[in-house]
C-alpha positions in Angstrom: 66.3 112.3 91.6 68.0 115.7 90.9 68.2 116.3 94.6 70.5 113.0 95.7 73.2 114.4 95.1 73.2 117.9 97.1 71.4 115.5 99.5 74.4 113.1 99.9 76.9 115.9 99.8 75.0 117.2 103.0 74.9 114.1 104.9 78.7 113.6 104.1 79.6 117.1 105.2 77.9 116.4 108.6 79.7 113.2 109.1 82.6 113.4 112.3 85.1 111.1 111.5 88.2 110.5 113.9 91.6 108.6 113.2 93.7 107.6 115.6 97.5 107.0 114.7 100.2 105.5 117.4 103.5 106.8 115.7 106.0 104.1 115.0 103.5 101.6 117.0 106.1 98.8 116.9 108.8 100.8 118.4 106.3 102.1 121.3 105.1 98.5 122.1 108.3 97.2 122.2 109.7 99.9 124.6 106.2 99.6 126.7 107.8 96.0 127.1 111.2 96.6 128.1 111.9 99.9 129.4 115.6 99.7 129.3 115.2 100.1 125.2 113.7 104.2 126.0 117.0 105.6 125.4 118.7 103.4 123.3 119.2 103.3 119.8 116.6 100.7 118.5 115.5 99.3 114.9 113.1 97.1 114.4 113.9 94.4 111.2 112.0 92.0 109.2 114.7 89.4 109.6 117.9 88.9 110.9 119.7 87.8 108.0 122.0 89.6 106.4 118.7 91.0 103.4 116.4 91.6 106.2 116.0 95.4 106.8 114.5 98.4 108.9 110.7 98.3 109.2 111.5 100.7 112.2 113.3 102.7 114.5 113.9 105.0 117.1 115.3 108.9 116.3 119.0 107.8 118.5 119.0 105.0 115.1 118.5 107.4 113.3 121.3 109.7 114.5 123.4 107.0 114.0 122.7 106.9 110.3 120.0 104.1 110.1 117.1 104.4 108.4 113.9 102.8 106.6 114.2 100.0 104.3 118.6 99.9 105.4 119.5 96.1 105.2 120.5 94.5 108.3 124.2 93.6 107.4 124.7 97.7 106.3 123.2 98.8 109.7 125.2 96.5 111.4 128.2 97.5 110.0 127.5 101.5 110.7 126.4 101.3 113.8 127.6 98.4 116.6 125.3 100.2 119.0 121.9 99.9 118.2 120.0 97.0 119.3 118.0 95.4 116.7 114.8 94.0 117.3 112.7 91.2 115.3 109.1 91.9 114.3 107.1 90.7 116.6 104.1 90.5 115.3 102.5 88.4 118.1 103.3 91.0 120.6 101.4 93.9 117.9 98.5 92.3 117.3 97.7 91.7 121.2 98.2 95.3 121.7 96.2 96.4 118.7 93.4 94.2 120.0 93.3 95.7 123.0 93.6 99.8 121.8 90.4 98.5 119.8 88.7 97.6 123.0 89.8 100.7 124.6 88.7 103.4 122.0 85.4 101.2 121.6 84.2 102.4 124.7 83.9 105.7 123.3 82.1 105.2 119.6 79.5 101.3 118.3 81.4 102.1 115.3 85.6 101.3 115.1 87.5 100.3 112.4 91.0 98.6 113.1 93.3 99.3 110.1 97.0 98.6 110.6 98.8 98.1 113.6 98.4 101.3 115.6 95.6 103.0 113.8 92.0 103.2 113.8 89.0 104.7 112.1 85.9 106.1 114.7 82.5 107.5 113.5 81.5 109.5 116.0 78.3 111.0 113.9 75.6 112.5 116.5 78.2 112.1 119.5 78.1 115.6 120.3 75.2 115.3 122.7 77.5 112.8 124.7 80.4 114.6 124.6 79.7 118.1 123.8 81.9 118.8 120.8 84.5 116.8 118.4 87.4 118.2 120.2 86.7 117.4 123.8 86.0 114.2 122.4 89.0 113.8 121.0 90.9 114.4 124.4 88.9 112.0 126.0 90.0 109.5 123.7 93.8 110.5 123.8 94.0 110.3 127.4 92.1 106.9 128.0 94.9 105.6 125.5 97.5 107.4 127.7 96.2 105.9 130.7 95.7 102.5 129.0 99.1 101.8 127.6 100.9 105.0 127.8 101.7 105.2 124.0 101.9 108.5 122.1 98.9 109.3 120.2 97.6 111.8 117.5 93.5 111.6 116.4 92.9 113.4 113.0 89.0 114.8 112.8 87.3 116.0 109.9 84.4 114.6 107.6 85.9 111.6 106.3 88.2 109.2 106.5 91.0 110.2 103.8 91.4 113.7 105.9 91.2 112.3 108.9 94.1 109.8 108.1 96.2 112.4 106.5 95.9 115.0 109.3 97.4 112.6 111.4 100.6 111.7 109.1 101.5 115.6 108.6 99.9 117.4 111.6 102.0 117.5 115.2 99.7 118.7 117.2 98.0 115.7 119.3 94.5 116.6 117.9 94.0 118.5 114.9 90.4 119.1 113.3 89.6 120.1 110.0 86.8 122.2 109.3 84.0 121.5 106.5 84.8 123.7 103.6 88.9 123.8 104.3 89.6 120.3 102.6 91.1 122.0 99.6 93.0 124.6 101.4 94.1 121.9 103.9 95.7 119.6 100.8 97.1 122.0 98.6 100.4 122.2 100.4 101.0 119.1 100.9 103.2 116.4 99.1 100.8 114.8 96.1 102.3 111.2 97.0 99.8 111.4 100.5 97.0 111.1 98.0 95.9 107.5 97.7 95.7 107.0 93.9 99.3 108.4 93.9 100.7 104.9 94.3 99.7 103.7 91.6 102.6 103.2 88.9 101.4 104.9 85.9 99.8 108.0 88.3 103.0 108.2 90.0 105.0 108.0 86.7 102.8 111.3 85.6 103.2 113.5 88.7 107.1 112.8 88.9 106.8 113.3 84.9 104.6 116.7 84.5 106.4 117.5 88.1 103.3 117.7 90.3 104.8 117.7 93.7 102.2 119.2 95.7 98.3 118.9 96.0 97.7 122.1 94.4 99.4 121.4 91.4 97.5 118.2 91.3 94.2 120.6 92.1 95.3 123.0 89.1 95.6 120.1 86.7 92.1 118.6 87.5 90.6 121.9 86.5 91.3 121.8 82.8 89.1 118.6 83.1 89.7 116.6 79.3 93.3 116.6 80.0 93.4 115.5 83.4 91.0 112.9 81.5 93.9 112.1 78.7 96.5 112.5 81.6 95.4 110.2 84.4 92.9 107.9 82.0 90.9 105.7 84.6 92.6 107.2 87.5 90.8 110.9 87.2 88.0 110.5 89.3 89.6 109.1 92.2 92.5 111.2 91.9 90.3 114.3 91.5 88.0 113.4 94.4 91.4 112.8 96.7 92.5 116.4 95.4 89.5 117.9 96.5 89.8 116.3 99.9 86.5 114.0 99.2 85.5 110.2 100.4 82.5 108.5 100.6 84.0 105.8 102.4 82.4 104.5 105.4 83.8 103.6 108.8 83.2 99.6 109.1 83.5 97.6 112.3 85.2 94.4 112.2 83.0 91.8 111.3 83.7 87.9 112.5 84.0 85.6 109.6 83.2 86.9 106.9 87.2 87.3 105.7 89.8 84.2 106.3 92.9 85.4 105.7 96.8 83.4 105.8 99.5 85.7 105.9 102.8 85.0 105.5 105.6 86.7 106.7 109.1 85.2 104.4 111.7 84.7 107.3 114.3 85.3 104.6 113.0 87.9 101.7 113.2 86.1 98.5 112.5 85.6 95.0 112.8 82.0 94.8 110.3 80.9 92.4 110.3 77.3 93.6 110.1 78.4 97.2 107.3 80.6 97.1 105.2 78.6 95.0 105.5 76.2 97.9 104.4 78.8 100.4 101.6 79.8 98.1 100.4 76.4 97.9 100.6 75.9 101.8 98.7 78.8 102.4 96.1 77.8 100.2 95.3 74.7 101.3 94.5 76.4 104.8 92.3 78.5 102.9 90.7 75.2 100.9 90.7 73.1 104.5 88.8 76.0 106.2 85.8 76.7 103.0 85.3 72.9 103.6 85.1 73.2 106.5 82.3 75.9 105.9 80.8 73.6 103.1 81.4 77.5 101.3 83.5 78.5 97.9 84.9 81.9 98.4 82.9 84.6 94.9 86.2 86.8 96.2 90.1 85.6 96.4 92.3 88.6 96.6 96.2 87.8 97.1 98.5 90.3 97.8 102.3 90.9 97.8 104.4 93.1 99.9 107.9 93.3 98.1 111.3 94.1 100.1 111.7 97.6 99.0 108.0 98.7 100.1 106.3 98.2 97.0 102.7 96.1 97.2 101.1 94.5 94.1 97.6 92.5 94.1 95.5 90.8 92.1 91.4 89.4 92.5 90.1 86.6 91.2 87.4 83.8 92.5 86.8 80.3 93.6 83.9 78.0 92.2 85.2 74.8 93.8 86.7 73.9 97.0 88.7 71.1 96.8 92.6 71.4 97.4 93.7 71.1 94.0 91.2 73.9 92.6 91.9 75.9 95.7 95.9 75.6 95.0 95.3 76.2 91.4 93.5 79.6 91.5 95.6 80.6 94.1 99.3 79.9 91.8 97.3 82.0 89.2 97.0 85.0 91.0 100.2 84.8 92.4 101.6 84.5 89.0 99.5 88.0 87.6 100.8 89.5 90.6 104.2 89.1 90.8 105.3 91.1 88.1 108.6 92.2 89.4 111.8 90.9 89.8 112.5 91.9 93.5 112.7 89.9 96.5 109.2 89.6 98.6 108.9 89.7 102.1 105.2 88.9 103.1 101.8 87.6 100.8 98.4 87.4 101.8 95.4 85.7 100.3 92.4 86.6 101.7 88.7 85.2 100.8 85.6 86.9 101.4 82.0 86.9 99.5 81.5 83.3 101.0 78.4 81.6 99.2 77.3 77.7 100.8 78.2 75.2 98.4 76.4 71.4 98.0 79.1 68.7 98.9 77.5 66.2 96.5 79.5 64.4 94.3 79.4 65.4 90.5 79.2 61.6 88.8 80.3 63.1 85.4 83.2 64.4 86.1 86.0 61.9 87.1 88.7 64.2 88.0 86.7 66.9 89.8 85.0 63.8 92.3 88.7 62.1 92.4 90.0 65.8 93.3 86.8 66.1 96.1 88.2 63.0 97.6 91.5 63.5 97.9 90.5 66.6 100.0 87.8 65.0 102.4 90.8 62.4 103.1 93.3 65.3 103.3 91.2 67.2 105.9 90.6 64.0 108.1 94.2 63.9 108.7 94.6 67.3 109.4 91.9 67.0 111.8 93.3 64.3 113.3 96.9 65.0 113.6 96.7 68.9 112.7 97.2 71.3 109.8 101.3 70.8 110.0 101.6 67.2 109.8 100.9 67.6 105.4 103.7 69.4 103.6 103.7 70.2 100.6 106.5 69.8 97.7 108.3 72.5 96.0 
């Protein structure tokens, strides 16, 4: 037992782990479209009214004085010229749909993460093709030649490097050798390291002024107070520093996740409103785990606020009905919302799926009353479809 962990430090080290990363994906896609937008000043925004802002755009926006996160009636005021776009997420998720195809020629193991980025193990590839470099290029130009998108593919032992590489690093393939993980880091900005974003980590760094890796490195080597520092956070924050993680490249796999996302098409922080939209979404959740005949032992929901920020919370669902499903839904949303701003997109998604009997329980009124309700509910939507129910504020 003394040996597992030298044993998995080996394995790790002897992992090849690529990440691929389309720079500003929507802008590319959009200009792959219409190529009259290549030279033109062009922002991509959430919504057009007048609180919908800059998700992204194009280095003439920005020499016009736009940038990230700039609300839509400000941009349009600086700058007449540049053509704003809406997201289009329909457009995106076709074309990340197919760039999965594409680089899945090359590796049985792909991970899609978000639009315009991927995670490949290509472990045990070098007897195809030869070494992790000429791999790389392989992949980079079958992109090219695909959809003629600009393209950078991180390579190192794991998927934290890999991912970074490819945020900092200009050249188009950049490797990172086993035993430079450290050296690698230390220069960079502390906030690329995951457990950064969380508020009370990112409240210390900015506090004890740890702006860099290495400072973050330094710290974690006087180990009880890096403890009393970072409290729960340590570990993960001192693995990050060191350039370490065991996580493993997963493939997509079909239904074992049903997510509803919803993307606000005015940010808001209507209370009323949203707790319609949360209860919408839900019962599309609760009509499809009856469908299933399942109850979901995982319920994560998730909120992207205006300014960037994201704030989540987990819970679980022992009952499928509507109302229960509704119900546990509103009580995450609730626990996560714990800010005032306005909130462009949630998410709920359900996964951990366990079969559930759809037998009556004859001593409980309001629970058999509640099972019911939703049989009747889900013959109409089958019927006449999802959209002909709405709910109340």
């Amino acid at each position: 037992m003394a040996f597992m962990p030298i044993y998995s430090f080996i394995i790790m080290n002897f992992r090849s782990i690529f990440h691929i990363r389309l720079q500003n994906f929507e802008l590319q896609a959009e200009r792959m479209l219409d190529a009259a937008l290549k030279s033109r000043a062009v922002a991509i925004i959430s919504a057009h009214y007048t609180n919908g802002t800059i998700v992204a755009l194009s280095s003439e926006a920005r020499q016009e004085g736009l940038c990230k996160g700039m609300k839509v009636s400000l941009a349009r005021k600086m700058s007449r010229s540049t053509r704003l776009l809406p997201y289009n997420r329909s457009l995106y998720s076709r074309m990340h749909h197919y760039l999965y195809q594409t680089v899945a020629e090359f590796s049985p193991v792909v991970e899609p993460s978000v639009f315009g980025q991927f995670y490949m193990d290509m472990t045990g590839m070098n007897g195809i093709y030869k070494n992790d470099l000429r791999a790389g290029d392989m992949i980079s130009k079958r992109i090219n030649e695909a959809v003629r998108l600009e393209n950078h593919i991180g390579i190192s032992n794991n998927k934290l490097l890999s991912r970074i590489s490819t945020s900092v690093v200009p050249e188009r393939i950049y490797k990172i050798d086993s035993g430079e993980e450290s050296h690698f880091l230390a220069p960079l900005h502390s906030r690329l390291l995951p457990t950064s974003a969380q508020p009370s980590v990112e409240r210390m760094l900015r506090f004890l002024f740890l702006r860099q890796v290495q400072d973050v490195q330094s710290v974690m080597e006087q180990e009880s107070a890096a403890q009393a520092i970072f409290s729960r956070y340590y570990k993960p924050l001192a693995m990050e520093a060191k350039g370490m993680d065991t996580s493993a490249v997963q493939p997509p796999r079909k239904q074992d996740h049903i997510i509803e996302q919803t993307i606000l098409p005015e940010d808001s922080n209507d209370e009323e409103k949203l707790c319609a939209i949360i209860r919408q979404m839900a019962g599309q959740v609760g009509f499809k785990l009856r469908r299933r005949s399942e109850i979901a032992r995982h319920m994560n929901l998730e909120i992207h606020y205006t300014d960037g920020y994201r704030s989540e919370r987990t819970g679980s669902l022992k009952i499928n009905d509507e109302a229960s499903v509704v119900r546990g839904c509103l009580e995450l949303f609730f626990r996560a919302n714990i800010r005032r701003n306005r909130i462009r997109t949630i998410i709920i998604d359900a996964s951990k799926f366990q079969t559930v009997a759809c037998q009556l329980n004859l001593f409980s009124p309001t629970e058999t009353q509640h099972r019911v309700l939703a049989e009747a509910l889900d013959h109409i939507r089958r019927k006449h479809g999802f959209a002909i129910i709405k709910t109340a504020a």
